[in-house]
C-alpha positions as CSV (number, residue, x, y, z in Angstrom):
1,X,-12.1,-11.6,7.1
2,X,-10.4,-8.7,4.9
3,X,-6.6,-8.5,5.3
4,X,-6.6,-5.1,7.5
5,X,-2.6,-3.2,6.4
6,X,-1.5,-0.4,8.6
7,X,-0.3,2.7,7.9
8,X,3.1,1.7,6.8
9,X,2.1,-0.8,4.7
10,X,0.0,0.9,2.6
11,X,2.9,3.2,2.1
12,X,5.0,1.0,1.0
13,X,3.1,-1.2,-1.4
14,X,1.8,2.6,-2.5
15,X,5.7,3.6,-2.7
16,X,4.9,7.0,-1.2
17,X,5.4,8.7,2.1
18,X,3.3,8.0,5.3
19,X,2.3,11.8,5.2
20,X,1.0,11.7,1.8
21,X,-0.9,8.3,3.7
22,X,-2.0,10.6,6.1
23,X,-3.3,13.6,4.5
24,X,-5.1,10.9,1.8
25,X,-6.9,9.1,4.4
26,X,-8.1,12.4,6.7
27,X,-9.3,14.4,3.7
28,X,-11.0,10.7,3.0
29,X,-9.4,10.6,-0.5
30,X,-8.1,7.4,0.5
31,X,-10.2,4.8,1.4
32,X,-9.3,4.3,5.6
33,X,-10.6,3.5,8.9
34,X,-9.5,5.2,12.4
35,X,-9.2,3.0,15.1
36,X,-8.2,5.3,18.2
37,X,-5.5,7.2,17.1
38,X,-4.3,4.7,14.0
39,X,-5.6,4.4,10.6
40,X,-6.0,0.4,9.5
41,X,-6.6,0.1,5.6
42,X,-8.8,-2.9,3.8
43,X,-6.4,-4.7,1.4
44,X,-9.0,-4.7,-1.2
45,X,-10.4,-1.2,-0.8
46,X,-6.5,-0.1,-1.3
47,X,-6.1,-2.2,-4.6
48,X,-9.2,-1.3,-6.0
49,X,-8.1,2.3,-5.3
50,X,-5.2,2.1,-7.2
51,X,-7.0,0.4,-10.0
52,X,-9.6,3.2,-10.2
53,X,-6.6,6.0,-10.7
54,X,-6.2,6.8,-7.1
55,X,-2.2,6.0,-7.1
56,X,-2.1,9.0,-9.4
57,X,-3.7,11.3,-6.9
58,X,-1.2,10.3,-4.4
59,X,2.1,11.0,-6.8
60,X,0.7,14.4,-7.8
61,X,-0.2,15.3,-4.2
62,X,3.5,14.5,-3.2
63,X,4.4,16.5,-6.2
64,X,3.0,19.3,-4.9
65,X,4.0,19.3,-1.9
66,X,7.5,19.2,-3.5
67,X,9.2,18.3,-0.1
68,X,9.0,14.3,-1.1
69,X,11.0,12.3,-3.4
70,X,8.4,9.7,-4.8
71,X,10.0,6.8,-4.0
72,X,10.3,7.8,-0.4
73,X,9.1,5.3,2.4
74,X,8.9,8.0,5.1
């Protein structure tokens, strides 16, 4: 069976906010799943995420939002 992280994890091995998590996974930019009302994450999809360039995607979409510091966990 695949490791299954929750939302919080994935934000903090990704070092960025749960609401850049959020937006990520709804806009399905972010590989996710919805279970009722919470997202689970694949260990494996999320690592070979970042290794195709997603972690970039997230940074800049904090960036834009500009109300973020990068290294927040919240």
């Amino acid at each position: 069976m695949n490791d299954l992280l929750t939302l919080h994890e994935v934000s903090t091995f990704l070092k960025v906010p749960k609401s850049t998590i959020y937006k990520l996974a709804r806009e399905r930019r972010l590989p996710g799943h919805k279970v009722g009302k919470h997202w689970r994450f694949v260990k494996e999809e999320i690592e070979a995420w970042v290794q195709n360039a997603g972690i970039e995607e997230a940074v800049g979409a904090v960036h834009q939002n500009g109300s973020h510091d990068r290294f927040s966990l919240n």
